[in-house]
C-alpha positions as CSV (number, residue, x, y, z in Angstrom):
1,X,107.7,107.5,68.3
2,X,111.1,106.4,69.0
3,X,111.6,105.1,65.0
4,X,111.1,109.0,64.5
5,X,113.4,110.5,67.2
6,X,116.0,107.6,65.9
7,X,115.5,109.5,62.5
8,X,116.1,112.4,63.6
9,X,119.0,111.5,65.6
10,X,120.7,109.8,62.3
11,X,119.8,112.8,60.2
12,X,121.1,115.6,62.3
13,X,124.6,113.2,63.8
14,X,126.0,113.8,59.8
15,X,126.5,117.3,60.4
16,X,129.3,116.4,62.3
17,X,131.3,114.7,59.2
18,X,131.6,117.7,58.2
19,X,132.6,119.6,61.2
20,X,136.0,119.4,63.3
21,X,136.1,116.4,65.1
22,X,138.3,115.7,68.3
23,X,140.3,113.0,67.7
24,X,143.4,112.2,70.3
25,X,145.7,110.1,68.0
26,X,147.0,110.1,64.7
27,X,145.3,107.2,63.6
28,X,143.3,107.5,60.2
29,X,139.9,108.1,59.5
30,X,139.2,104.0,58.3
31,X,141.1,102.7,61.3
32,X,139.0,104.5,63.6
33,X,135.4,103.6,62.5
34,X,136.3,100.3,61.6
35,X,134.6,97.3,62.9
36,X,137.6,95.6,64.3
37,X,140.3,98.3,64.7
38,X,138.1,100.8,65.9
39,X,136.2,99.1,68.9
40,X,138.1,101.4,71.0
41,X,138.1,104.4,69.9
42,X,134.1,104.3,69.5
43,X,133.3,102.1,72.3
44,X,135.3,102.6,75.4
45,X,134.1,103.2,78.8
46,X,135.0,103.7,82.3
47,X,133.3,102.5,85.2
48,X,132.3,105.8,87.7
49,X,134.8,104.8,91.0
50,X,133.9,103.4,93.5
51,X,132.8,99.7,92.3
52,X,130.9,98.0,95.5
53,X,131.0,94.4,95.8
54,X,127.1,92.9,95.3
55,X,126.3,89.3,97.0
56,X,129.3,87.5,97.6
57,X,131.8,89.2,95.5
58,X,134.9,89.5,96.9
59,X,135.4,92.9,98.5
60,X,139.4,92.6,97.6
61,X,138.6,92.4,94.2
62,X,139.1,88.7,93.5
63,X,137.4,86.2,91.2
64,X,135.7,83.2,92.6
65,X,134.5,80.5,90.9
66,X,131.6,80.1,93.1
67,X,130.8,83.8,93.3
68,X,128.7,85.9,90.3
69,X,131.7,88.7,90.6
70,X,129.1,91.9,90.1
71,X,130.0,95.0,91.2
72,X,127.9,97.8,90.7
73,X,129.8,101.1,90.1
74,X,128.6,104.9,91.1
75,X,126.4,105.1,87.9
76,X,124.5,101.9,88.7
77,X,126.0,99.9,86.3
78,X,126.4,96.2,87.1
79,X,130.5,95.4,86.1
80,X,131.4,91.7,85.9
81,X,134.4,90.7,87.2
82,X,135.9,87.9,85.0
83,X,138.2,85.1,85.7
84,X,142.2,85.5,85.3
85,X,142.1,82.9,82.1
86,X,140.0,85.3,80.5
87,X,142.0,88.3,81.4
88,X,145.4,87.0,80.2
89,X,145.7,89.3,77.1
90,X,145.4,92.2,79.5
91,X,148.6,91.2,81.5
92,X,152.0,92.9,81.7
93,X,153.6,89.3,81.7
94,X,152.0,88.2,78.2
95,X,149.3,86.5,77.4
96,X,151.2,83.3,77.0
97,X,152.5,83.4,80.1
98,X,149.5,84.5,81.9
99,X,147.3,81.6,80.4
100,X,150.0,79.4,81.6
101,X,150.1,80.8,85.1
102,X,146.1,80.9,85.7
103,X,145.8,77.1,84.6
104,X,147.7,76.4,88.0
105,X,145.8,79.1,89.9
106,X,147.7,82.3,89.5
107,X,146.0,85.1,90.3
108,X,145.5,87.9,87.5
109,X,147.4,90.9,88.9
110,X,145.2,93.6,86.2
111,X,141.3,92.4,86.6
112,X,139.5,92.5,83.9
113,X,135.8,93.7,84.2
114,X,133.0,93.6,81.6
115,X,129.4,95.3,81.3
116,X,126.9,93.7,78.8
117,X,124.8,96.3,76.7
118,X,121.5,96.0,74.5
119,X,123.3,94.3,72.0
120,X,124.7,91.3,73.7
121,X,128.5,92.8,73.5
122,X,130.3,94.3,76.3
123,X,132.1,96.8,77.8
124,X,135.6,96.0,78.7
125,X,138.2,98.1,81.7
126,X,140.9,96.9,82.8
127,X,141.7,97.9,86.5
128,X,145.3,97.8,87.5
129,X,146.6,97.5,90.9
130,X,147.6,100.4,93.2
131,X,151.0,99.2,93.4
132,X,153.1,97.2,92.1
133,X,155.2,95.9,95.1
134,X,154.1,93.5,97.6
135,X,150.4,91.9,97.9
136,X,148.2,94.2,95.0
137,X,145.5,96.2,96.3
138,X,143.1,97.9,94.4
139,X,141.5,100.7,96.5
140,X,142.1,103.5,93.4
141,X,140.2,103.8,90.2
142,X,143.6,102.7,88.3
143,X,142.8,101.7,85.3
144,X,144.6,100.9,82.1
145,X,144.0,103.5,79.4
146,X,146.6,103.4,76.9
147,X,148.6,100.3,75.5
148,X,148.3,97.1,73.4
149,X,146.6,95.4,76.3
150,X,144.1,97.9,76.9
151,X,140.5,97.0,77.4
152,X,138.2,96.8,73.8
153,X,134.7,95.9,73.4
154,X,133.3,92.5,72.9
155,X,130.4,91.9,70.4
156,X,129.7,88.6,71.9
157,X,129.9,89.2,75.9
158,X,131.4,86.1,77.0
159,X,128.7,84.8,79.7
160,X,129.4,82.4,81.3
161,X,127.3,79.1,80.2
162,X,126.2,79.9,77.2
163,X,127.6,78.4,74.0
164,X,126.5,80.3,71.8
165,X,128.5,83.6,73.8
166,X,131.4,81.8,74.3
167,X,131.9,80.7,70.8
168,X,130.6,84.3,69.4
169,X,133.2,86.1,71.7
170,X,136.0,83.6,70.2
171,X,135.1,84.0,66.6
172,X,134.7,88.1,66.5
173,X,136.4,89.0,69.8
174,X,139.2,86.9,70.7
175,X,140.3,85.8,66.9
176,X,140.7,88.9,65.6
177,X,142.6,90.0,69.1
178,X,145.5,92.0,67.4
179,X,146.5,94.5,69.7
180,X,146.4,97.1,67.0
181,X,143.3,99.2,67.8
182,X,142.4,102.9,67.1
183,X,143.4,104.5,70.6
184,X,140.4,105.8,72.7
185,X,140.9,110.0,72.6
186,X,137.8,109.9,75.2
187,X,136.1,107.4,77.6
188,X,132.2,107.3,77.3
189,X,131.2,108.2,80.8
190,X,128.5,106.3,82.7
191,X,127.2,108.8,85.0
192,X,126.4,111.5,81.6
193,X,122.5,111.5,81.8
194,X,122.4,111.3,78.0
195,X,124.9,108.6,77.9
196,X,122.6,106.0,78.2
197,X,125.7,103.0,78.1
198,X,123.1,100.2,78.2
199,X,121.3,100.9,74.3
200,X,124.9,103.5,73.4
201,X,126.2,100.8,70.9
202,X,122.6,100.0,69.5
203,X,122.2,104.2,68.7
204,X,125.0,104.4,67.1
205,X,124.8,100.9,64.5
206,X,121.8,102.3,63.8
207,X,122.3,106.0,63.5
208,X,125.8,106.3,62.7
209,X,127.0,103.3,61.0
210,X,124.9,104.0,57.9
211,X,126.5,107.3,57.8
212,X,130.2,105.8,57.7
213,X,129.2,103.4,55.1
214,X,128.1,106.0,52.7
215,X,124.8,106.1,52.6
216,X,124.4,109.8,53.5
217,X,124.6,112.6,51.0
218,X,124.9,116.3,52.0
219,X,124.5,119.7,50.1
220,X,125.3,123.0,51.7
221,X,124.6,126.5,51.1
222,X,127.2,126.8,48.3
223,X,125.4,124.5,46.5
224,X,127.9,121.5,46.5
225,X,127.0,117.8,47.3
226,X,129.1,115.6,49.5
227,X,129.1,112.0,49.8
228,X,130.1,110.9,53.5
229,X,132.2,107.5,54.1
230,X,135.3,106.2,56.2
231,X,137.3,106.3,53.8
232,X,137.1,109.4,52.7
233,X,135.4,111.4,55.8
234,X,134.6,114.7,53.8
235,X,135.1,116.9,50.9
236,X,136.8,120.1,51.8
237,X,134.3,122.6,52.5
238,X,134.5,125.7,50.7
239,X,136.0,129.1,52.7
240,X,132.7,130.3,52.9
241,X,131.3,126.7,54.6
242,X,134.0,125.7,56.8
243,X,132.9,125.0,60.0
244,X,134.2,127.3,62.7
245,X,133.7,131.2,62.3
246,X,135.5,134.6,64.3
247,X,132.5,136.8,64.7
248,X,133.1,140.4,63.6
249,X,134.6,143.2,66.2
250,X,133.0,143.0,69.6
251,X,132.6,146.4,71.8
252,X,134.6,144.2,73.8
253,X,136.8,143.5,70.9
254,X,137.0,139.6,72.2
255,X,137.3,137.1,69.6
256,X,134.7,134.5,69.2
257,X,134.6,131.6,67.3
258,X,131.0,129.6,66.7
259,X,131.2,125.9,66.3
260,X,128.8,124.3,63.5
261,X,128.6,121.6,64.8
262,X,126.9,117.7,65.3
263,X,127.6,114.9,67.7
264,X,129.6,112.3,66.1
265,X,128.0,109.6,68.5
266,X,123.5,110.0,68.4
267,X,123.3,111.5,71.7
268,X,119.7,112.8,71.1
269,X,117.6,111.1,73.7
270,X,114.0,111.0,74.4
271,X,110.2,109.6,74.0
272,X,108.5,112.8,73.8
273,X,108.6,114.7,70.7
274,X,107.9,117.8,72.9
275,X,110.4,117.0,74.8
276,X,114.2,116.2,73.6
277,X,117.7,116.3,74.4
278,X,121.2,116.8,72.5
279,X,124.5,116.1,73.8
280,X,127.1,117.8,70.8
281,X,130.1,116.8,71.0
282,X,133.2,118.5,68.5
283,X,136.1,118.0,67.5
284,X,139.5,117.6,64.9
285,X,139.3,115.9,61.5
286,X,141.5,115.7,58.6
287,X,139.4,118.5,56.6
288,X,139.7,120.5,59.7
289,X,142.7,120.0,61.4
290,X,143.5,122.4,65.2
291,X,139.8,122.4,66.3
292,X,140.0,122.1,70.2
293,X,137.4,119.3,71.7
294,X,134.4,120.6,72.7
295,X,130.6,119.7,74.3
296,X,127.9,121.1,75.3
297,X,123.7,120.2,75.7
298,X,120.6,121.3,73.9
299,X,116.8,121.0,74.6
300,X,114.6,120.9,71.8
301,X,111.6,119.2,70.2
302,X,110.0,118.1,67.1
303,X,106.6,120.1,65.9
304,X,105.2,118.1,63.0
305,X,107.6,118.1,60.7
306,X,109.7,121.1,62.5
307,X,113.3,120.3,64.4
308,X,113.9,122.9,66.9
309,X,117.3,122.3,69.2
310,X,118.4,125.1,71.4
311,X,121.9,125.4,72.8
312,X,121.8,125.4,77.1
313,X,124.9,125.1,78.6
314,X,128.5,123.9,78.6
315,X,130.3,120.6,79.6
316,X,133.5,121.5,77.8
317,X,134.0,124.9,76.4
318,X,137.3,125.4,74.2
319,X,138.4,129.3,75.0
320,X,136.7,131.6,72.7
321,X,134.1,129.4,71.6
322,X,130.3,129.8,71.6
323,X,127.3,127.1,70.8
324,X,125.3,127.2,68.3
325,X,121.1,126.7,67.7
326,X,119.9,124.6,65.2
327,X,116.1,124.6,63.4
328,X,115.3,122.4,60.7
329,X,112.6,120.2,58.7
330,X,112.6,116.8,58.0
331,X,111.2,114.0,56.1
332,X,111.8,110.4,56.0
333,X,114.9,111.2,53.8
334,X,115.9,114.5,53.8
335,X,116.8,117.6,56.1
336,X,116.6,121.0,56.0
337,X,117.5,123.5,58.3
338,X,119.5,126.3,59.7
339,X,122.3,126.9,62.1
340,X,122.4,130.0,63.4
341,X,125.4,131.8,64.0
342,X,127.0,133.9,61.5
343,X,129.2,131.9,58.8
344,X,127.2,129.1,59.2
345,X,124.2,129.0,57.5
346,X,121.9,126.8,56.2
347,X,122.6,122.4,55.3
348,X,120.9,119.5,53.6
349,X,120.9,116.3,54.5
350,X,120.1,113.3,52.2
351,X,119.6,109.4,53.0
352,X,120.4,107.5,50.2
């Protein structure tokens, strides 16, 4: 059952390639999804403040060599502090300098913290002291969000004792280390029931990834096809299929604007057919540039062959925006459906 809902989930996340996405930077399209340069823009997360100490970690926040250095933050996700040789390129001194000045048992003033996932890769922040003058402390969820040191994620977590980690981190982690990295325009956040951080990476190489690498085709209502891929993110809809509508005169004569939309990360989560969720999440791209960012959940569920996903409520509503419903049918390759709110109307998806 979960091969299906996995289906579904990759089927119904292309809508969103051709829908505004939110993006913070002006980094390109390629840079973003790519292996390498886009680790943090599609894989950055936050741990929920406060972390507590668990066994005997060091309640000031410092590695020990004879400690595990887990923390647990609000969310319940176990953070592992790491050692300040393996924090150096995160330093405001240098990394040359800070790999000199932890061989002879300098402390790290930014710690580094990492959260393993499905995969085997982890989850990198990078929590900078309170202040910067006199002994650090690090009472404040300070962390580092935007600069050539910031935090990335690891494909190979580098656990401690275990060859085949350590040499895995070096060859697609560390070697690679450029500094030059898509920039984060949001941080995934641990405490979202639909998150789910621990499989989030696993969702998406399997939902999403085949979508960037072109393996998706889409027809709309106008009866044009589109082939999806990072290089070349879209086609330019038609006037009559682009992807944000103003609704006709209101008594109320307010303007609304309905968002077809698709999350561009597979937040549809569940076991039960009967029983699903959708996180959809919107934003700017370069076929639809000045789209605010916006989010909101869906229930739904899957009757045979029959997708059903009903809007519920708002975690991020742009001014003037409403959601939208979606009702569809699907195969093991293809997707049919509806969204419905005037100016929308009705998409295909293909899976090559």
């Amino acid at each position: 059952m979960r091969t299906v809902i996995r289906r579904i989930a990759a089927l119904v996340a292309v809508l969103l390639l051709l829908s505004p996405c939110a993006v913070g930077s002006a980094q390109t399209t390629p840079e973003k999804y790519d292996w390498h340069k886009g680790r943090v823009y599609l894989f950055s997360m936050r741990p929920a403040w406060p972390l507590t100490p668990q066994g005997n970690a060091s309640p000031d926040v410092e590695y020990s060599d004879k400690s595990e250095n887990t923390y647990v933050d609000r969310a319940g996700v176990p953070w592992r502090l790491q050692s300040p040789c393996t924090s150096a390129y995160h330093q405001s001194s240098g990394t040359l300098v800070s790999l000199a000045a932890c061989t002879i048992g300098f402390r790290a003033d930014n710690k580094k913290f990492t959260a393993k996932d499905s995969l085997g890769g982890s989850f990198e922040a990078i929590l900078m002291p309170d202040h910067h003058n006199g002994t650090p402390t690090y009472q404040k969820a300070n962390w580092l969000t935007d600069s050539t040191t910031v935090g990335t994620y690891n494909y190979f977590d580098p656990t401690p004792g275990c060859l085949v980690c350590q040499y895995g981190h070096w060859l697609m982690d560390v070697r690679p280390h450029d500094g030059s990295y898509a920039s984060a325009s949001t941080w995934l956040d641990p405490t979202d029931p639909l998150l789910d951080w621990y499989t989030y990476r696993e969702r998406f190489e399997s939902q999403v990834r085949p979508i960037l690498s072109g393996k998706v085709q889409i027809a709309r209502g106008d009866g044009r096809v589109y082939r999806v891929t990072a290089s070349t993110p879209t086609a330019r809809p038609s006037s009559e299929s682009r992807s944000t509508r103003t609704s006709p005169a209101s008594s109320s004569a307010r303007r609304r604007t309905w968002a077809c939309l698709s999350p561009w990360s597979p937040l549809i989560s569940g076991t039960d057919p009967s029983s699903l969720r959708a996180s959809f999440h919107f934003y700017e791209i370069l076929t639809n540039p000045g789209v605010p960012t916006g989010r909101y959940l869906m229930e739904g569920a899957l009757t045979g062959d029959s997708l059903a996903l009903k809007q519920t409520h708002w975690v991020h509503q742009p001014p003037g925006y409403d959601m939208v419903d979606i009702s569809a049918t699907i195969t093991s390759t293809d997707l049919t459906g509806t969204i419905s709110s005037p100016g929308c109307g009705d998409i295909t998806l293909k899976k090559q």
